[in-house]
C-alpha positions as CSV (number, residue, x, y, z in Angstrom):
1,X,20.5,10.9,22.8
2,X,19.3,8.8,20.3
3,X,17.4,10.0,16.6
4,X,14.2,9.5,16.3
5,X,13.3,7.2,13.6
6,X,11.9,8.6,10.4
7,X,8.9,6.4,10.4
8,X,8.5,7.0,6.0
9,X,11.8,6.6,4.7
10,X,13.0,8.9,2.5
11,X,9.9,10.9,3.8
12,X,7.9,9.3,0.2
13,X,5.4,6.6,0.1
14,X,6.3,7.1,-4.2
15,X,7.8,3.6,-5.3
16,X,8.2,2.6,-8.6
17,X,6.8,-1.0,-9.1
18,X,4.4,-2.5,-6.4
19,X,7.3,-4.7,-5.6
20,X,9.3,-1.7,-4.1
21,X,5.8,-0.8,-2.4
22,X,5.6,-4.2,-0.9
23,X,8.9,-4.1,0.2
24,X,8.5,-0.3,2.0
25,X,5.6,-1.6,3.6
26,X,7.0,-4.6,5.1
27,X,10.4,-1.9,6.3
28,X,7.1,0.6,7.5
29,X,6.2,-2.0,9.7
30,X,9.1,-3.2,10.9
31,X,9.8,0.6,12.5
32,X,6.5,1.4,14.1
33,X,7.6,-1.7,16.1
34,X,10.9,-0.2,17.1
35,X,9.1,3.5,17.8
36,X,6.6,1.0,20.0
37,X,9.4,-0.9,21.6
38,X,12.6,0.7,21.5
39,X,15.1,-1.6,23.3
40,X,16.6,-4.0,21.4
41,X,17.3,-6.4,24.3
42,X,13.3,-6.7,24.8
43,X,12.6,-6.9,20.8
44,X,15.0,-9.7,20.7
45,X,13.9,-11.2,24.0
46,X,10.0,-11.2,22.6
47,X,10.5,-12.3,19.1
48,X,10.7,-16.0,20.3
49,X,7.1,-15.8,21.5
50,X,5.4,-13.9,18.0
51,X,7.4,-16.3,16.0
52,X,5.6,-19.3,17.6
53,X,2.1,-17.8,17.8
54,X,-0.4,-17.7,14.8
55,X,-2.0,-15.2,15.8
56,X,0.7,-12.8,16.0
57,X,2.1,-13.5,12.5
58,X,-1.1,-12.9,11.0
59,X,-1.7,-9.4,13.1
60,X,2.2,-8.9,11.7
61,X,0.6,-9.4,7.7
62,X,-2.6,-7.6,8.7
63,X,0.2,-4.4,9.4
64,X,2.0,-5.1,6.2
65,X,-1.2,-5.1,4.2
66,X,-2.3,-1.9,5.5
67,X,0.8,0.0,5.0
68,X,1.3,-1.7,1.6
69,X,-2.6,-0.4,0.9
70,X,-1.7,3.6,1.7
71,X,1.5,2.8,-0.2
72,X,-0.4,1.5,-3.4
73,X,-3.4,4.8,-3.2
74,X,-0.4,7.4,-2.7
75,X,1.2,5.4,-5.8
76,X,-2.4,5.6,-8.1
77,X,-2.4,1.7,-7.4
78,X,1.0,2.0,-10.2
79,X,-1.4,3.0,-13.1
């Protein structure tokens, strides 16, 4: 049986520079699409298809840019 994956890692949206916020959203992102498709084989088999497609890349930033805006609130935008 396989863990489930601990969609906030370290169970913390705190980071200490919006850099480390950047980069937690980008790994936030990364697992909801492994909770949404969990086989390997068909990530792997798919990513050929988003990698060519505009419109997929920018959906992929739209994702980033929301988790790295709920990262930056819960951080007091690093005031």
């Amino acid at each position: 049986m396989t863990e489930p994956v601990q969609l906030v890692p370290n169970n913390s949206l705190i980071t200490g520079t919006p850099e480390e916020g950047r980069q937690l959203a980008v790994k936030m992102a990364r697992l909801i699409i492994k909770v949404t498709q969990p086989d390997a084989a068909v990530r792997e088999k798919l990513r050929p298809i988003y990698a060519e497609s505009p419109e997929m890349l920018i959906a992929i930033g739209k994702v980033v840019a929301i988790e790295f805006a709920t990262i930056a609130a819960a951080n007091n935008y690093w005031r």
